[in-house]
C-alpha positions as CSV (number, residue, x, y, z in Angstrom):
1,X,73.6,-86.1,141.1
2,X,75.2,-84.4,138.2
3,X,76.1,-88.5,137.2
4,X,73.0,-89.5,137.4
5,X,71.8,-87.4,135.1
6,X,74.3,-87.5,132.5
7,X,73.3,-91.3,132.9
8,X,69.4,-90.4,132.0
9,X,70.7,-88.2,129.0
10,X,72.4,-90.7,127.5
11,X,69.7,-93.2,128.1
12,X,67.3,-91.2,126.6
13,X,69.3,-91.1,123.2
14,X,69.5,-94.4,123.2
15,X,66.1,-95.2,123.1
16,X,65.2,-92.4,121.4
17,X,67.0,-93.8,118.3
18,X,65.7,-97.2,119.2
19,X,62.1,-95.8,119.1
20,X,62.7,-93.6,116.3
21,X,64.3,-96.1,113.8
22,X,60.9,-98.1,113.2
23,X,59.2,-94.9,112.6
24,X,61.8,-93.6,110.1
25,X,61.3,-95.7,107.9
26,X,57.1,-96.0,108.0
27,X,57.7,-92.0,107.1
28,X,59.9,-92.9,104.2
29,X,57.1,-95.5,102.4
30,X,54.6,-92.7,103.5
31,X,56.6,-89.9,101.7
32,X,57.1,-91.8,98.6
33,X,53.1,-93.1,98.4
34,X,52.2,-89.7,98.2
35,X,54.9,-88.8,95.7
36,X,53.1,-91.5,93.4
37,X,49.8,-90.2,94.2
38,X,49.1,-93.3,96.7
39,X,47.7,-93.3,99.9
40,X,50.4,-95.5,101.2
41,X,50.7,-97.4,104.5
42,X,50.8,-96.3,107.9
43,X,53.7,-94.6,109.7
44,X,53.1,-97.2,111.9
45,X,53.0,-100.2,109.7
46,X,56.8,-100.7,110.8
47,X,55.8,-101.5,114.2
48,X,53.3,-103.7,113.6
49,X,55.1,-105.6,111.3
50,X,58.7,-106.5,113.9
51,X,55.8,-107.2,116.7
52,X,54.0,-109.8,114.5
53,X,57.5,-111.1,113.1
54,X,58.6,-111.3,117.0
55,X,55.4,-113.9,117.4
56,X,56.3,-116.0,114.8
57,X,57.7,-119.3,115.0
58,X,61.7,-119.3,114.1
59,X,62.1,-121.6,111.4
60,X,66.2,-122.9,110.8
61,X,67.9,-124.7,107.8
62,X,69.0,-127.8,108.9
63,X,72.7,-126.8,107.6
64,X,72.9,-123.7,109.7
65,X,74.9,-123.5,113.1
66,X,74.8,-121.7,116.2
67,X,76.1,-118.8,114.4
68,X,73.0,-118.3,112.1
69,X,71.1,-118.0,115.8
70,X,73.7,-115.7,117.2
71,X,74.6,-113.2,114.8
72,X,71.3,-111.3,114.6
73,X,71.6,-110.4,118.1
74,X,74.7,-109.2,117.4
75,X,74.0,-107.1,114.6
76,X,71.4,-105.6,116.1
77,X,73.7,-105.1,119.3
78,X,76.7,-103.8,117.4
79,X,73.9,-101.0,115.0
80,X,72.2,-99.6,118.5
81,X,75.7,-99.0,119.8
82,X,76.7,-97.0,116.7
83,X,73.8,-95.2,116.6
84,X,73.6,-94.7,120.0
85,X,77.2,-92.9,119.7
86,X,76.0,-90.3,117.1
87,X,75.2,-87.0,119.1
88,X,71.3,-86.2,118.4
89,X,69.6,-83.8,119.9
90,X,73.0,-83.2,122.2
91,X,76.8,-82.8,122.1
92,X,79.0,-84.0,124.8
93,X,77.5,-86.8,126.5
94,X,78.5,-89.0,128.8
95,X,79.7,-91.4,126.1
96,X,80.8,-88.5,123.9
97,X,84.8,-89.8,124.6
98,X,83.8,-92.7,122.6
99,X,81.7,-91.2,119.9
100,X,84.3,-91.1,117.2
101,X,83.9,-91.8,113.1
102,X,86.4,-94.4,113.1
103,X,84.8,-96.3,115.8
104,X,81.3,-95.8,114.0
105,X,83.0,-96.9,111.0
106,X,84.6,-100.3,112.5
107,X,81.0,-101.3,114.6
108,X,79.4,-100.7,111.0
109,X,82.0,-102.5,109.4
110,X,81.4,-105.3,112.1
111,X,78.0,-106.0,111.7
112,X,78.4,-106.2,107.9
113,X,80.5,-108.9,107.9
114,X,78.4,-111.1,110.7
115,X,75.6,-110.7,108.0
116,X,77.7,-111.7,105.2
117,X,78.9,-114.6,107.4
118,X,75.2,-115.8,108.5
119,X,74.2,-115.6,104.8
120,X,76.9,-118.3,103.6
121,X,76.6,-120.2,107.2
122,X,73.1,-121.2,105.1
123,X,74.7,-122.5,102.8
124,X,71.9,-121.7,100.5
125,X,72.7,-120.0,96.9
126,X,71.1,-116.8,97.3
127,X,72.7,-116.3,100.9
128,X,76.3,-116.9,98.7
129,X,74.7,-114.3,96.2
130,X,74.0,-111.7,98.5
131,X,77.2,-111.7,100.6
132,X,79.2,-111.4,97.8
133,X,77.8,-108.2,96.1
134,X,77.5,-106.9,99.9
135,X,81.4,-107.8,99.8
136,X,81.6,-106.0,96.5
137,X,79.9,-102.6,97.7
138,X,82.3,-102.8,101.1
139,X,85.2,-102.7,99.5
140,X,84.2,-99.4,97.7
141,X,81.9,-97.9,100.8
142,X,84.4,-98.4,103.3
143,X,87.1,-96.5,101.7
144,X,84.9,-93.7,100.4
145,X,84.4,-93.3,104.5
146,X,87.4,-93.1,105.6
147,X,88.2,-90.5,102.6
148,X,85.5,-88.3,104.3
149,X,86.5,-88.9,108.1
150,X,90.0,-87.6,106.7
151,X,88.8,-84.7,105.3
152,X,86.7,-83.6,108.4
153,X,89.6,-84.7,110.3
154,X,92.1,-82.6,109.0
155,X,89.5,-79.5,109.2
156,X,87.8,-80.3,113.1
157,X,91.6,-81.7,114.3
158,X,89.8,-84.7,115.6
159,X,87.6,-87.5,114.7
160,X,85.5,-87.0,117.6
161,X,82.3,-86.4,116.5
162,X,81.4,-84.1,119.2
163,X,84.5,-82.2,118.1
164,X,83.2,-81.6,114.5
165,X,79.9,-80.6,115.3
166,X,81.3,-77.9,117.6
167,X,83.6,-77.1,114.9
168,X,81.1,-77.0,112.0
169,X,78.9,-74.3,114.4
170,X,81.8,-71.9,114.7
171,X,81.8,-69.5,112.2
172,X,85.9,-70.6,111.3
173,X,84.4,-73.0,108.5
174,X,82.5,-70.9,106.0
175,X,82.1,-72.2,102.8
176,X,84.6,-74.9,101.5
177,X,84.5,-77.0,98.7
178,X,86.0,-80.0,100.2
179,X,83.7,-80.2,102.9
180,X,80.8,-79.9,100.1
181,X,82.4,-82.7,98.2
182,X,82.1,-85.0,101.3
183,X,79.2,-84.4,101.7
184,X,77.9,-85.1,98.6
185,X,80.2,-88.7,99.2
186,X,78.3,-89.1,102.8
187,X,74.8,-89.2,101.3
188,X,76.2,-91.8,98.4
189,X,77.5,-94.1,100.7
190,X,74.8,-94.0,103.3
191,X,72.7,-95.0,100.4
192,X,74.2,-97.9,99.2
193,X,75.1,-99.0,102.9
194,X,71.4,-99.1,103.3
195,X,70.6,-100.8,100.2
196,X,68.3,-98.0,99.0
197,X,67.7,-97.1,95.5
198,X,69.6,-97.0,93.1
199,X,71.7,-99.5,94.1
200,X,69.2,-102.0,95.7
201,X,65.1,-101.9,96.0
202,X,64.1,-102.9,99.6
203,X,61.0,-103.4,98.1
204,X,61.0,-106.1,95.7
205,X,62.8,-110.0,95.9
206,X,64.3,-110.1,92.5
207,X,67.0,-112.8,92.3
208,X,69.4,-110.7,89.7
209,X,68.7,-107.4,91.5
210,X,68.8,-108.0,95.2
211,X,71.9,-107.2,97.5
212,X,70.4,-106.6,101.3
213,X,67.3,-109.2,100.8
214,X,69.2,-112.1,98.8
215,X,71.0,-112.4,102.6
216,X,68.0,-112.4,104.9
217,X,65.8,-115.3,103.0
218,X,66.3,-118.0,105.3
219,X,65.5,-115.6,108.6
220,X,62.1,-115.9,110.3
221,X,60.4,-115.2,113.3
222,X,62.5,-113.2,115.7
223,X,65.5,-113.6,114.2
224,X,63.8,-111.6,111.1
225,X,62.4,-108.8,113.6
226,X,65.9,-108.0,115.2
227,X,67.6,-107.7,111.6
228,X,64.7,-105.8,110.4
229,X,64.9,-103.4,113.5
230,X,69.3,-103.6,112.9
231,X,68.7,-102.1,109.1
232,X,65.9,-99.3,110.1
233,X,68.5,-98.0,112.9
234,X,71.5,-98.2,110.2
235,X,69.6,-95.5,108.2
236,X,69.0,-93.5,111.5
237,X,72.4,-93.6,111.9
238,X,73.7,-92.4,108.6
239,X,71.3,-89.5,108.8
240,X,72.4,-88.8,112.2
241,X,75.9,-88.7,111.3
242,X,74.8,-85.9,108.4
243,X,73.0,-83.9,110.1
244,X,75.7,-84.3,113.0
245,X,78.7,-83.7,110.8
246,X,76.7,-81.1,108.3
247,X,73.8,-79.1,109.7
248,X,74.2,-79.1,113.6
249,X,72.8,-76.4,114.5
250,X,70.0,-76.5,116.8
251,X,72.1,-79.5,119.0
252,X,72.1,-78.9,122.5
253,X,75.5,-77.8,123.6
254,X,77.4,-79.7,126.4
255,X,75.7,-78.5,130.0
256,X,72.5,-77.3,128.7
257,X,69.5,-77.0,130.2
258,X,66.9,-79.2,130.2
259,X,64.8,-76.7,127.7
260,X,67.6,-76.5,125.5
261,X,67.2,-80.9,125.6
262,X,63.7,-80.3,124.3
263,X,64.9,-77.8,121.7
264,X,67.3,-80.1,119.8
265,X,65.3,-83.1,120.3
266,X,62.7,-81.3,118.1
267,X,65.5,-80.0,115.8
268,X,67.0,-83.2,115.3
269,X,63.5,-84.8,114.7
270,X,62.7,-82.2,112.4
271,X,65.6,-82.5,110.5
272,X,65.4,-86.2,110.1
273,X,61.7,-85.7,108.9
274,X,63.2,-83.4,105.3
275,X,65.9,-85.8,105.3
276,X,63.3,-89.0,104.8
277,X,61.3,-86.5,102.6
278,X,64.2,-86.0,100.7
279,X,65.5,-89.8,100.4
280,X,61.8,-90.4,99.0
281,X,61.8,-88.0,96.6
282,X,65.3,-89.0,95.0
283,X,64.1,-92.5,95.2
284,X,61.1,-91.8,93.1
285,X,63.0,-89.8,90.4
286,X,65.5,-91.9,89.4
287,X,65.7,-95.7,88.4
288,X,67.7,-98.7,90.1
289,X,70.8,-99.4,88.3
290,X,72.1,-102.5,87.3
291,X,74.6,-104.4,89.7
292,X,77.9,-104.1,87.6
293,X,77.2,-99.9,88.1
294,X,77.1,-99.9,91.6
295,X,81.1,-99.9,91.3
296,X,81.0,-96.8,88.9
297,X,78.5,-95.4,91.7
298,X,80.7,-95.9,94.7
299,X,84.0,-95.0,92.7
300,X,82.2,-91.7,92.1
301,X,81.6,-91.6,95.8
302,X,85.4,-92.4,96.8
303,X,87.2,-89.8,94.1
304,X,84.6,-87.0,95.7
305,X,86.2,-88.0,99.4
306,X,89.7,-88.3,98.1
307,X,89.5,-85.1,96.4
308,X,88.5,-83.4,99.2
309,X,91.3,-84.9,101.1
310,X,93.4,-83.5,98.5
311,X,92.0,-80.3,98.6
312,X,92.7,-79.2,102.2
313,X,96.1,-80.5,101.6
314,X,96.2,-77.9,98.6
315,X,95.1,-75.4,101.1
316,X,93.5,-75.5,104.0
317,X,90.9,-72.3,103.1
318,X,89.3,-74.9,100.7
């Protein structure tokens, strides 16, 4: 009995992200309509729009192979399981064992390059375009991450993510500047992981501008829908792995009863609601960069996480 319902548990994170993902970012466009005194469309304009992408007719260039059919479905596949990893509204799951940063890290790293690899399988210019800024920003993002799981590493003892957000409830962490400093990393990669501004506008199709957009051009239909639902769940994920690895509390602990469930699920729903409030108002107070910053942007990002790796070498009280 006590299987099946770590089995339901689990279930019910998964497609709680799944439903959640859509909805995340309808409350995003919402937030930042009303910050520019607009009235902004629906929360549920997200849904609407993958259900009348599904009933579309897919539409391929005559160039692309199997893989441009394939990889969407796998990028979609390879997201939900990342984000299905990230505790939520519960630690120590059934899958907990599993949930660890530098698995996160490799599945995210995974369905980045399937994307890159669909956009050239085109063989179109702006698919050749996009992959290689999207190469450019990896090779700065994916570093910066492993700079923070270090530094949470060498404070939690594991990479677990269960682990740290037990650890980051116990009142041995106190305040420390390295974990501040990754922090502060955490929020600038997940922003330029999920092509927000300023490093990319979701919003617009600017040849010279676009990173994330220049790579889904010559998607339709389905194929469009799946993608669209991979990149909504991407930004669940990120702000479920900072409120996971930064402000836990109100997570369900291992065991718990089923009131306890409801408790976090409303926590963690609550907190992602100031966190999409927040991503709107920094994304209506500052401007897009231009491309050849985004480097300066991510550097910044990977000296915060390397210096707060060095820190806790320095001391550990830090």
């Amino acid at each position: 009995m006590a299987v099946i319902i770590d089995i339901a548990i689990q279930n019910a994170q998964m497609l709680l992200v799944l439903a959640l993902a859509p909805l995340l970012i309808g409350f995003v466009r919402k937030a930042k309509a009303r910050l520019l005194r607009r009235r902004g469309p629906s929360l549920l304009q997200p849904y609407r729009d993958l259900l009348r992408l599904s009933r579309k007719e897919v539409v391929l260039a005559e160039s692309a192979s199997w893989l441009f059919r394939t990889i969407p479905y796998l990028i979609f596949a390879t997201t939900w399981v990342a984000a299905s990893l990230v505790p939520t509204f519960a630690a120590g799951l059934m899958f907990s064992w599993s949930a660890d940063l530098i698995a996160v890290t490799a599945l995210l790293g995974s369905a980045r390059f399937f994307l890159a690899l669909a956009a050239m399988d085109a063989g179109t210019s702006f698919g050749g375009i996009g992959s290689s800024r999207e190469m450019m920003i990896a090779t700065l993002a994916e570093p910066a991450m492993i700079m923070i799981v270090f530094t949470l590493a060498l404070l939690a003892g594991s990479t677990q993510l269960s682990i740290v957000a037990g650890f980051m409830q116990s009142p041995a962490v106190g305040l420390r500047v390295s974990l501040g400093l990754a922090a502060v990393a955490l929020v600038m990669v997940a922003i330029a992981e999920n092509a927000r501004i300023p490093i990319d506008n979701p919003a617009t199709h600017l040849e010279l501008t676009m990173v994330h957009e220049a790579m889904l051009l010559e998607y339709s239909g389905r194929h469009l829908a799946v993608i669209e639902l991979a990149s909504s769940l991407k930004l669940l994920l990120y702000m479920s792995l900072i409120i996971c690895m930064f402000v836990p509390w109100g997570q369900a602990p291992p065991g718990s009863s089923a009131a306890a469930q409801f408790v976090g699920v409303g926590a963690y729903v609550g907190k992602l609601a100031v966190g999409c409030v927040l991503l709107a108002l920094f994304e209506t107070a500052i401007a897009k960069m231009r491309v050849f910053r985004v480097s300066d942007f991510l550097g910044a990002a990977l000296m915060l996480g390397l210096l707060g790796t060095l820190l806790l070498f320095v001391s550990r009280s830090l």
